[in-house]
C-alpha positions in Angstrom: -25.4 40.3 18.1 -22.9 37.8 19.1 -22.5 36.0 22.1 -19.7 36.4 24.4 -18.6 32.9 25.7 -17.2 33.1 29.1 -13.4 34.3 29.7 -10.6 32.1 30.8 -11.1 33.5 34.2 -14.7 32.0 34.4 -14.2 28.7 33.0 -10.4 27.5 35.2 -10.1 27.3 38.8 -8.1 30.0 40.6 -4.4 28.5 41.4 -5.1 29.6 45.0 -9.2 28.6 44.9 -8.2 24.4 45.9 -7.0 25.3 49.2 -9.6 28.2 49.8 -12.2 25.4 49.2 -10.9 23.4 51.5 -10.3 25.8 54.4 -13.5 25.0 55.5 -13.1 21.3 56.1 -9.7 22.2 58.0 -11.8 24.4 60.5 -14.2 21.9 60.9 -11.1 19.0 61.7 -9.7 21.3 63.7 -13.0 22.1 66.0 -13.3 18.0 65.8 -10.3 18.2 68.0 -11.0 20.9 70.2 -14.3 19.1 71.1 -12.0 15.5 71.8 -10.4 17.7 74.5 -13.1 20.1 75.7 -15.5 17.0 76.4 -12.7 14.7 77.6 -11.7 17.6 80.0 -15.6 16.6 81.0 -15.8 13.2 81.7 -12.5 13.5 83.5 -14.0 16.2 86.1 -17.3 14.2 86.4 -16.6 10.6 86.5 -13.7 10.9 89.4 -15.7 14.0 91.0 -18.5 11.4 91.5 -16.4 9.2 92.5 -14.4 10.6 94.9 -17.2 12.3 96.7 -18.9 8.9 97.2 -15.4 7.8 98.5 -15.4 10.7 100.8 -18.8 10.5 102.2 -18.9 6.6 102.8 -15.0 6.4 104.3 -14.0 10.1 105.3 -10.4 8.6 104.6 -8.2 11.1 102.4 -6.0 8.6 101.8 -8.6 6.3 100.3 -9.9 9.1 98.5 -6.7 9.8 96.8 -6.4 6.3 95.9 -9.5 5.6 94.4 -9.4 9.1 92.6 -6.0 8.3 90.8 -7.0 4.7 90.1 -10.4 6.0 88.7 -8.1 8.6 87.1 -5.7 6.4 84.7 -8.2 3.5 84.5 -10.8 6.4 83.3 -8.6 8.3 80.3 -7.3 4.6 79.6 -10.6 3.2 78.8 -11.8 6.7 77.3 -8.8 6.7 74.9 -9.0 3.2 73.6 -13.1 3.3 73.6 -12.6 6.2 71.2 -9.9 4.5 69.4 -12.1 0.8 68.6 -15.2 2.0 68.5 -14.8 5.1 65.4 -12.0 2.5 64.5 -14.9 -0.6 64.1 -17.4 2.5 63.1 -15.0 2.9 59.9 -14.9 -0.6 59.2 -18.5 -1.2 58.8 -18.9 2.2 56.8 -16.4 1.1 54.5 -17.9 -2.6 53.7 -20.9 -0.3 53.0 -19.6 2.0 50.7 -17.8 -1.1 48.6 -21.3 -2.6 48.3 -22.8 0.3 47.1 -19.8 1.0 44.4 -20.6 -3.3 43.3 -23.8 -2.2 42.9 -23.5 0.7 41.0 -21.4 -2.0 38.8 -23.6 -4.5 37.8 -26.6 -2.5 37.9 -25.9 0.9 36.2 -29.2 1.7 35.1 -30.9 0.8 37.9 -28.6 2.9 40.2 -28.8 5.9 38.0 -32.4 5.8 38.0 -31.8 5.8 42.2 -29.3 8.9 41.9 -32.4 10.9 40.3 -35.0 9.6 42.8 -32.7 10.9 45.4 -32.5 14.1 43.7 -36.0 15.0 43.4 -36.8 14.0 46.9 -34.8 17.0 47.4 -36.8 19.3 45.5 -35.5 18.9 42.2 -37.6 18.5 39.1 -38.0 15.3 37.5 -36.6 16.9 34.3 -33.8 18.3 36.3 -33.2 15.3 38.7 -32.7 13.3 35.3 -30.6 15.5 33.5 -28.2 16.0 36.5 -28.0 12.4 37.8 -26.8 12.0 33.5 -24.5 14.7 33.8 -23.0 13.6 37.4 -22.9 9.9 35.6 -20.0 10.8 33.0 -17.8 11.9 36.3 -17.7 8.6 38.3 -15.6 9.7 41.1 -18.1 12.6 41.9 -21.1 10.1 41.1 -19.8 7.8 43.4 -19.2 10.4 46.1 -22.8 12.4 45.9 -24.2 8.6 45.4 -23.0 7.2 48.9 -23.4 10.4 51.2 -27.0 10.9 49.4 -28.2 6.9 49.8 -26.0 5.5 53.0 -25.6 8.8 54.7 -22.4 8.5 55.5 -18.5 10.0 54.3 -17.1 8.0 51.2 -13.9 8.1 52.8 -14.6 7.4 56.3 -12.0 8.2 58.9 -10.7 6.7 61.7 -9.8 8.4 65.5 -6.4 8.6 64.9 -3.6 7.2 68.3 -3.2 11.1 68.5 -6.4 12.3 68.9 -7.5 8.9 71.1 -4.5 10.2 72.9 -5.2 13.8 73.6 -9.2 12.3 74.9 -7.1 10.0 77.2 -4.4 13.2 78.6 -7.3 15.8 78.8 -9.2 13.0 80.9 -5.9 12.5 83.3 -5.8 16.6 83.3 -9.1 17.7 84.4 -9.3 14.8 87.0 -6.7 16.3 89.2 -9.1 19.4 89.4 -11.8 17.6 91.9 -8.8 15.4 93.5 -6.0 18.0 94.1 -7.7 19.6 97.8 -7.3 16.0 99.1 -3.8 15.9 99.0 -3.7 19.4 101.5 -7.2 19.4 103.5 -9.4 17.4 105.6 -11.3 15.3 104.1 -15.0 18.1 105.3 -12.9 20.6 104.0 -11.4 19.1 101.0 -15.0 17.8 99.8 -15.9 21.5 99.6 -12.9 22.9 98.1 -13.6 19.9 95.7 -17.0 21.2 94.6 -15.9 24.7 94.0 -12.9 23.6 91.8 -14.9 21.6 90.0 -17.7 24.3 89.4 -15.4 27.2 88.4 -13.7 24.1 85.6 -17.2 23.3 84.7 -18.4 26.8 84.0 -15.0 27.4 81.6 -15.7 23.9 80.1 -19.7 25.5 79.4 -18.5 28.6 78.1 -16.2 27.1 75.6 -19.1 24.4 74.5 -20.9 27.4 74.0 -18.8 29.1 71.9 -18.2 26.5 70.0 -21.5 25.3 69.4 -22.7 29.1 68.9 -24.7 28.8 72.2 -26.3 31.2 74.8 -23.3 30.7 77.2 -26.1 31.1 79.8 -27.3 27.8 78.6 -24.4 26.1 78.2 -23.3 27.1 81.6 -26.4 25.5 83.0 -26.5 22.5 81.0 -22.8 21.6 82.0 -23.3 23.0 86.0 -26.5 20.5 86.0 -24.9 17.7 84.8 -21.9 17.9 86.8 -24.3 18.8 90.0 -26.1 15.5 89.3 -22.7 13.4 88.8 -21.5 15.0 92.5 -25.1 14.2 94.7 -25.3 11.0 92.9 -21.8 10.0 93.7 -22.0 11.1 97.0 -25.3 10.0 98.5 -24.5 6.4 96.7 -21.2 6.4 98.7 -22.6 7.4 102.0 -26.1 6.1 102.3 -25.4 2.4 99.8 -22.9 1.0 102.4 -25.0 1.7 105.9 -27.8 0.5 103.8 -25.5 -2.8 103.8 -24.5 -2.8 107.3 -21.2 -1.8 106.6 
């Protein structure tokens, strides 16, 4: 009985099955920026929340309280947005010099590397039969060798990427956004009244922040809630007892 080989259909790639395969990655880039906004939307209702409540309870001045909250404010998404920027910028940079000396390796010492391709393999479970016969087989297609090679060894992308002035960007607006949340009752009520109305904004933000986290992560949103509401409560006290207690602790 003869063999039946397998048909066209089995043995090409769909015209539509590229992008299909790489929908996935997509998603994932574009959850990569949802999470730049959702936690800089974070840091920018925690870091001026603390501060202005410190503000508030050492001067009970809304007037200094609204200044130090818009200075904290702009200096806050500046140095968030260009932290992000250098830092996954310098991150690259040291990933790539990496993958370049694994790739001179894999130059001048072929054997030797191939022999480390199937060692990584059957530390994954593989056979030693297997591990051999696929590190031979991934050998004769270098650009996939050198892929599977660099994320299996250094951990890391083969092509890392950079925070692009966009995404640094929307970090640095979503900062200046959410810090108007714990600021904005300053501007209309006294300062007693303002520090409350303060809190309660910035609870109500914090459980939408935790309920987004948690669907994005896949979460109980009970969890996430909390995790977000005690970190934010901590930010507030913190801020607040340092600002009231630190200066008559100085004789101011």
């Amino acid at each position: 009985m003869s063999t039946v080989g397998p048909t066209a259909r089995e043995t090409t790639t769909p015209p539509n099955e590229g992008p299909r395969l790489f929908a996935e990655r997509e998603r994932m880039a574009k959850l990569g920026r949802i999470r730049q906004l959702v936690f800089g939307s974070l840091d920018g209702l925690l870091v001026p929340l603390g501060v202005i409540s410190g503000v508030a309870g050492g001067t009970g001045d809304s007037r200094a309280v609204i200044v130090a909250g818009v200075a904290e404010a702009f200096a806050g998404a500046l140095s968030m947005g260009a932290g992000e920027f250098i830092a996954t910028r310098s991150e690259a940079q040291v990933q790539r010099t990496e993958v370049e000396k694994e790739m001179q390796e894999m130059r001048s010492a072929p054997t030797f590397e191939l022999d480390e391709m199937a060692q990584l393999l059957r530390h994954e479970g593989i056979s030693e039969a297997d591990a051999t016969h696929v590190a031979a087989i991934l050998a004769q297609h270098p650009e996939a060798y050198a892929k599977t090679m660099v994320e299996k060894e250094l951990g890391i992308p083969f092509a890392p990427e950079t925070v692009q002035l966009p995404e640094a960007a929307t970090i640095g607006l979503s900062y200046v956004v959410a810090s108007i949340v714990p600021l904005i009752s300053y501007f209309f009520l006294p300062v007693r009244s303002a520090f409350i109305a303060s809190l309660v904004l910035t609870f109500v933000a914090l459980v939408i922040i935790g309920v987004i986290k948690g669907k994005l992560a896949s979460l109980q949103l009970g969890r996430s809630i909390a995790e977000i509401l005690v970190v934010g409560g901590l930010s507030a006290a913190g801020g607040y007892f340092l600002g009231t207690y630190l200066p008559r602790a100085l004789g101011y």
